[in-house]
N, C-alpha and C positions, 0 to 999 in steps of 0.2 A: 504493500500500500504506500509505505513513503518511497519506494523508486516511482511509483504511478503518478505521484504525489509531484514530485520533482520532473517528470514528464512534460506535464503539466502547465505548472510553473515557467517552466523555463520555457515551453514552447509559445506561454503567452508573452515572454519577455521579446523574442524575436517577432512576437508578432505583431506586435508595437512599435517596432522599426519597420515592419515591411508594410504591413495592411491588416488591421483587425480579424477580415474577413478572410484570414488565410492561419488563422488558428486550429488547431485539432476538430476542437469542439464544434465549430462554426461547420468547419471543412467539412465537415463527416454528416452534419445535420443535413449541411444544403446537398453532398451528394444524394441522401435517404430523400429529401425533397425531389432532387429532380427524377429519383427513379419510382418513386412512388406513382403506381398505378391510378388511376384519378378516383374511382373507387372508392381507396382508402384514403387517397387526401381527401373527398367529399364527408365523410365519415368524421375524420380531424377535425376538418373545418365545425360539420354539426353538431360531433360531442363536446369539439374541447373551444369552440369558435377562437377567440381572440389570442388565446392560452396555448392553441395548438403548438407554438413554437415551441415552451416553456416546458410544456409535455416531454416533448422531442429532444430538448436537449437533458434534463433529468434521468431519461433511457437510456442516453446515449453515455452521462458520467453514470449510472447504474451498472451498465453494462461493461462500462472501462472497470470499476472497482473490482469485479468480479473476476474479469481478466485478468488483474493485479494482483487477486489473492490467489488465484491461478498458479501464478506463475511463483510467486513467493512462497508457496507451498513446493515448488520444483526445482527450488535455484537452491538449497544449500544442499542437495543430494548432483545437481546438474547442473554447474553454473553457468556452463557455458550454451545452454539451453532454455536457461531462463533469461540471459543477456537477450542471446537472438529474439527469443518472442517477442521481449522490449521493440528491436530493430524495426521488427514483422508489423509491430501497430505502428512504427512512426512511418513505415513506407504506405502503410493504407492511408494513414494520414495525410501524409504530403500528396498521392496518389488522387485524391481525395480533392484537395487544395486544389492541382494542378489541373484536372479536368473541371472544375467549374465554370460557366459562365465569366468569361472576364480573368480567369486566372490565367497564371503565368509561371516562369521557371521560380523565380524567387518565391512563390507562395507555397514551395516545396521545405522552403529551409525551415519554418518553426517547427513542425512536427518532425523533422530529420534531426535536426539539433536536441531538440530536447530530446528523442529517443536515444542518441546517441549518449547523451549527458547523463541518462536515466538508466541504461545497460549497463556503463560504469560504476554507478553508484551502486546498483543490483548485484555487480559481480563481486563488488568490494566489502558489501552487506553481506552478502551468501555466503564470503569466506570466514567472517567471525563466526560465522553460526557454525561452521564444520569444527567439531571436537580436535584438539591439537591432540598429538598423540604423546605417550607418558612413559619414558623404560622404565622396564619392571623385570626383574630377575633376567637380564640378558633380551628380553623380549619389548615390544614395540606395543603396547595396548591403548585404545582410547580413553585420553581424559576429558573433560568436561571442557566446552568450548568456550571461546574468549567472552563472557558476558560483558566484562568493563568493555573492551574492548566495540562489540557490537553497540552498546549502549551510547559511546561516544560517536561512533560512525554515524549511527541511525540519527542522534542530534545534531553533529555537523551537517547531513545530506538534509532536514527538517528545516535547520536553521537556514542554509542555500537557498533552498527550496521557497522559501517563505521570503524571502528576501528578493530572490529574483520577481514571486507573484505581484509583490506589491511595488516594485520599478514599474513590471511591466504595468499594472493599473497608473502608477503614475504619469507615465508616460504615452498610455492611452488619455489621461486623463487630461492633458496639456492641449493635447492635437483635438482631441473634444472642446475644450474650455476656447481654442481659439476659434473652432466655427460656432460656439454659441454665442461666442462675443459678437463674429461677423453678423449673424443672426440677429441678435439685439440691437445691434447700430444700423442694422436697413433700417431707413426712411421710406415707408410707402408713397410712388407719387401721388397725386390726386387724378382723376381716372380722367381722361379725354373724354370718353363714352361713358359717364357714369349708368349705373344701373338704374331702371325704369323705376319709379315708386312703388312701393308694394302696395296693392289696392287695398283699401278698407276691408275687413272680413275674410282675408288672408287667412290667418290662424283663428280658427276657433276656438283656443283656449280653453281648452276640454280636460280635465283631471284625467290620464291614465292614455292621452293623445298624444303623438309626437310634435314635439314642436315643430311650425312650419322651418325654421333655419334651426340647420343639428348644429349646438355647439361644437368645438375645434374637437371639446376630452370626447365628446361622446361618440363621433365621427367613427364609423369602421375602419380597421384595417383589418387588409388581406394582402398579403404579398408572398415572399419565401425567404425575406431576407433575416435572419439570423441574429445576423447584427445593422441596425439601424446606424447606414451611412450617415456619416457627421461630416460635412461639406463647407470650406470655406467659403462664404460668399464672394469674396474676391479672388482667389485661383478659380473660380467657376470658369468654364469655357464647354461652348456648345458647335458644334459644325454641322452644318447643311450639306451634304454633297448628293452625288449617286447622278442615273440615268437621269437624264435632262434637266438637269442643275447648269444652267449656263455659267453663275456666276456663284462659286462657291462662297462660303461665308462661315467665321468664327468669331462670335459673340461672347462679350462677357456680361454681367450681369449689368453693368451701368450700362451697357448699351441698348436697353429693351426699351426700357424707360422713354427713350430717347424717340422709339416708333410712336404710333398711337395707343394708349393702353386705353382696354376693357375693361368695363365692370358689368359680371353678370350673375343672375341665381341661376344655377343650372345643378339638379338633382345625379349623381351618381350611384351606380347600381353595380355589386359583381355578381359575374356570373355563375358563383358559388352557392347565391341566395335560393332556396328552397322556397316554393309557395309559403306564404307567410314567414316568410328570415327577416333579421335584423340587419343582413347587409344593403343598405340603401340609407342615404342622409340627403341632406340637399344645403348647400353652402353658397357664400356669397363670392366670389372667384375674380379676382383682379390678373389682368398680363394684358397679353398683346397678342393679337389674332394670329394663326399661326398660316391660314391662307397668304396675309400681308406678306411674311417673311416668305415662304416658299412662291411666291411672284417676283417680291424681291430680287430670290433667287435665278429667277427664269424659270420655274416652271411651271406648266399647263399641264390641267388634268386630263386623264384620259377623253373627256366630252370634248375636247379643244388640242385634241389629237397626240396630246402626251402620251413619251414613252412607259414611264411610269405607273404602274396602278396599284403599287403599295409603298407604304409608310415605314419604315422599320426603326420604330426607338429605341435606344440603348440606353442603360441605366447605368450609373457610377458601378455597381457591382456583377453587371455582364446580363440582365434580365433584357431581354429583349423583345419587343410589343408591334405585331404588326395592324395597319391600321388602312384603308381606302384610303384612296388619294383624293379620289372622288369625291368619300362625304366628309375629308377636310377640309376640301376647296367649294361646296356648292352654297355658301353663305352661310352656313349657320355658325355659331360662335363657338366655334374649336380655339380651345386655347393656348397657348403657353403663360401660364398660373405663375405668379410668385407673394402672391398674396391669397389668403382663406379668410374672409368671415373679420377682415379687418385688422388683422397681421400677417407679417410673414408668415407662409406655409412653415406650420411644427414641422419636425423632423421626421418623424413619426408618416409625415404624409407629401414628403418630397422635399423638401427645401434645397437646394435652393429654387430650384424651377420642377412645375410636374407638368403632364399634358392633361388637358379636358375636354373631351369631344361629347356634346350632348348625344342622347339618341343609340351610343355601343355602350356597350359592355366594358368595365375595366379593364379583362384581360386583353384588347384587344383596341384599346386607347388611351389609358389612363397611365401612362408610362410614369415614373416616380425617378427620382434623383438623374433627371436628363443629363446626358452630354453628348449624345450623337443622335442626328437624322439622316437616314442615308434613304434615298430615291431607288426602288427598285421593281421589282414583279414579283407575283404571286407565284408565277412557277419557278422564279429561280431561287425564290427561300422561306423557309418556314420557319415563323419564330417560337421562341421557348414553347409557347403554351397548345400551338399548331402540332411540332412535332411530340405530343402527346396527347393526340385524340381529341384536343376541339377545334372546332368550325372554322375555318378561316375568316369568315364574317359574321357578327352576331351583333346585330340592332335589338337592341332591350325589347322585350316582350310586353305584353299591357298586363298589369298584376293590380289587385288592390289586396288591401291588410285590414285585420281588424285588430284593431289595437284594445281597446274594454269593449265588453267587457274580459278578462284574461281566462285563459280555457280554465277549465272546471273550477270558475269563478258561482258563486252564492247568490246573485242579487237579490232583493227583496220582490216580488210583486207588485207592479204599477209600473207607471214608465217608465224603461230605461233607456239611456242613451246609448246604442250601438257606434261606435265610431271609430275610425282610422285614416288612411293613406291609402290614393291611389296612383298609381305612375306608368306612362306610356311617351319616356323623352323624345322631345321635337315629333311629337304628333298631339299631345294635349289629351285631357280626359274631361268627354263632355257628358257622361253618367257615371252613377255607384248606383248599385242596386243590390240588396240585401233579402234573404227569405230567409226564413225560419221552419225547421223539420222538413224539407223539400216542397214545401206553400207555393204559393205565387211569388213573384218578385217584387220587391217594394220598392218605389225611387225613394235614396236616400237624399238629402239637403247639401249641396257642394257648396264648400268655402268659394270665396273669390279666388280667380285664377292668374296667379303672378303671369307665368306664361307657360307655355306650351313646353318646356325644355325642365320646369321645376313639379315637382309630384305636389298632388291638389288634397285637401284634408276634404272629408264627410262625417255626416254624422246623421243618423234615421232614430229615431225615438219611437221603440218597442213597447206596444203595451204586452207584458210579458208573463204569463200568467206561471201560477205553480207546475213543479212538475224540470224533469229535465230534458233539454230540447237541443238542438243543433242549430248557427247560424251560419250562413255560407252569404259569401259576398262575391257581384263581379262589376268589372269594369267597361265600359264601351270608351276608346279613343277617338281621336279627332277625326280619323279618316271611316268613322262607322263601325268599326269593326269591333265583336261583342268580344271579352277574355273569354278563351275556350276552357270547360270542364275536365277534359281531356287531361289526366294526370301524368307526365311525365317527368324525370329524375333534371338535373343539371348537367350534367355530359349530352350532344357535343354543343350546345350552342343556348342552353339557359332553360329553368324549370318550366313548365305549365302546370295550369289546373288552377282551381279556384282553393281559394282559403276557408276554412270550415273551426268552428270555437262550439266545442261542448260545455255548457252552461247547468248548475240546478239551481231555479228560481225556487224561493222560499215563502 
């Protein structure tokens, strides 16, 4: 356990000079991310939602400790057997590093190094434990092994060990501390295009409803990243290139500014969400249009005879997002975000720049910790989420929710208010409509509608009598079209079916 311990340690010290995200722990998590069946990441995401990472990596030091006593069980009969297994997890490790998203030969050294550092220590441990031998009447017999001996070893290798952990956190803790600074010193401009007023009767203000704007804390995240890039706001740099990019282009952050900036409400949804999920907010989104910039660039979508018909963003940590060029370029308010809800984009949810395409799906616009846009086609690449079984395009589906009352909730008898969220981006929801035990359909009362691009609150007042009943809710979008009953999973391209809440009125 203290060789595993010192493994560890040391590997996060090196990983503090190279890249966070090329640590053991990290490394091994995101490779288990990216080969994870979608299946079981749907599973993760439903049991453990937010937590799922936190899950994943407690496995994974579960799993190391165990190897550790493993092997500490083998090394004072086999030391040069318990050294190698050390070797054996740092090459998975680095192995691990090296094939990630965005990795490279150097995200190979923490886990090489520490294993190396951590074989030594293991071999040098295993030999105080082997009994030294004792003459006895001309003969060679086992005496009892070096205790002091070991005992000093084991707190030297502890003391290291612990020493290097906390360089390495300090040293992460520096390179952090200087992108929160950069973070806290943005000055947001004031918008060119501010955001339209929000009509009166927007939020219904309903106890147990979602607020129309999801605060920044309460906002989803779904991603695979491990460790939450920490990004200077000034080494930020972004390039435009690819098929029909006439005029390539690299931006830093004071340059965006400098374009026309947006201000808009636009609701984002992932395509992890389950009929009735919590993945869906809607925030208030400052940047700069991202058609300007890629015209900027020279390019023309495929309608206007561009070579190009996809999008490919890249992430600070190698996550790669493809996206239509088409529906970045056909008017609607696709963004490049550096602002949420009235501050810098948290960390947590891109900073320094993220992208926001109304109307798709995260996995397939909402690119996070940008710094490359590359112009290319659908047939010459599939990005992360493509080459693992979803959809090459996926426009958000029409869903509504019911928010209270919550499933096998008690109400009293007499009116209740049934209420929630409904969402169909860059198409708009012009019905909710609610039944009770498979009844008729009821029109529920729609909030005012910010716009067609942000999800619309409802609310229908049930007279609701004793007895336990079932509530199902559906939606009709701006172009007619009823949400279908038709239940289907999230793989490849987003859930259906209607939302249903089992109720016992009192």
């Amino acid at each position: 356990m203290i060789a595993g311990f010192c493994a560890l340690a040391v590997a996060e010290l090196v990983a503090a000079l190279v890249r966070p995200e090329a640590g053991p722990v990290a490394a091994v998590g995101g490779a288990v991310i990216d080969r994870t069946p979608p299946a079981v990441k749907d599973f993760a995401v439903r049991n453990f939602g937010t937590d799922d990472k936190l899950v994943l990596e407690l496995g994974i030091l579960a799993l190391l400790a165990l190897f550790a006593m493993t092997l500490g069980l083998l090394a004072p009969r086999h030391r040069r057997a318990g050294s190698a297994g050390v070797l054996v997890f740092g090459v998975i490790g680095a192995v691990c590093a090296v094939g990630r998203p965005g990795g490279g030969a150097l995200d190979a050294l923490p886990s090489l190094v520490g294993a190396v550092v951590a074989a030594g220590a293991l071999y040098v441990l295993a030999g105080r434990l082997v009994p030294a031998a004792a003459p006895l009447a001309g003969r060679r017999t086992a005496g009892a092994f070096d205790r002091r001996g070991f005992v000093l070893a084991a707190g030297a290798v502890a003391a290291v060990s612990a020493g290097a952990g906390l360089l390495g956190r300090r040293l992460t803790s520096v390179v952090q501390a200087g992108a929160a600074r950069s973070r806290r010193d943005l000055r947001l401009p004031a918008p060119d295009s501010p955001a339209p007023a929000v009509p009166p009767g927007t939020d219904l203000e309903l106890r147990g409803l979602s607020p129309f704007v999801t605060p920044n804390q309460d906002f989803y995240r779904i991603d695979t990243a491990l460790v939450v890039p920490k990004v200077d706001a000034g080494a930020w740099r972004l390039r435009i290139h690819g098929e029909g990019v006439r005029t390539p282009l690299e931006l830093g952050l004071r340059d965006l500014p400098r374009r026309e900036t947006v201000e808009r409400d636009i609701t984002l949804t992932c395509v992890s969400n389950e009929v009735g999920g919590p993945y869906v907010g809607n925030a208030r989104w400052l940047g700069v249009r991202l058609a300007d910039l890629l015209r900027e660039a020279g390019v023309r979508p495929p309608s206007e005879g561009g070579p190009a018909d996809q999008l490919v963003a890249r992430s600070v940590d190698g996550m790669t997002i493809g996206t239509p060029v088409e529906d970045v370029m056909d008017g609607r308010d696709a963004l490049l975000a550096f602002g949420m809800n009235g501050e810098p984009l948290p960390f947590t949810h891109g900073f320094p720049v993220r992208m926001v395409v109304p109307g798709l799906y995260g996995y397939v616009s909402a690119c996070k910790w940008l710094q490359d846009i590359e112009l290319t086609t659908f047939d010459a690449y599939d990005p992360y989420w493509v080459r693992r079984s979803w959809s090459r395009r996926a426009p958000v589906k029409t869903q509504a929710r019911i928010d209270t009352p919550r499933p096998f909730a008690s109400p009293k008898a007499g009116t209740v208010p049934v209420a929630g969220v409904a969402w169909a981006q860059h198409r708009g929801i012009v019905r909710v409509e609610v039944r009770v035990d498979g009844g008729p359909w009821q029109p529920a009362r729609l909030a005012a509608q910010d716009s067609r691009d942000t999800w619309r609150q409802w609310v229908w007042e049930w007279p609701a009598t004793p007895g336990g009943h079932t509530l199902e809710v559906r939606a009709t979008d701006g172009t007619g079209a009823v949400q279908t009953g038709r239940r289907v999973g999230t793989l490849p391209d987003g859930a259906t079916g209607r939302h249903t809440v089992v109720v016992n009125v009192s």
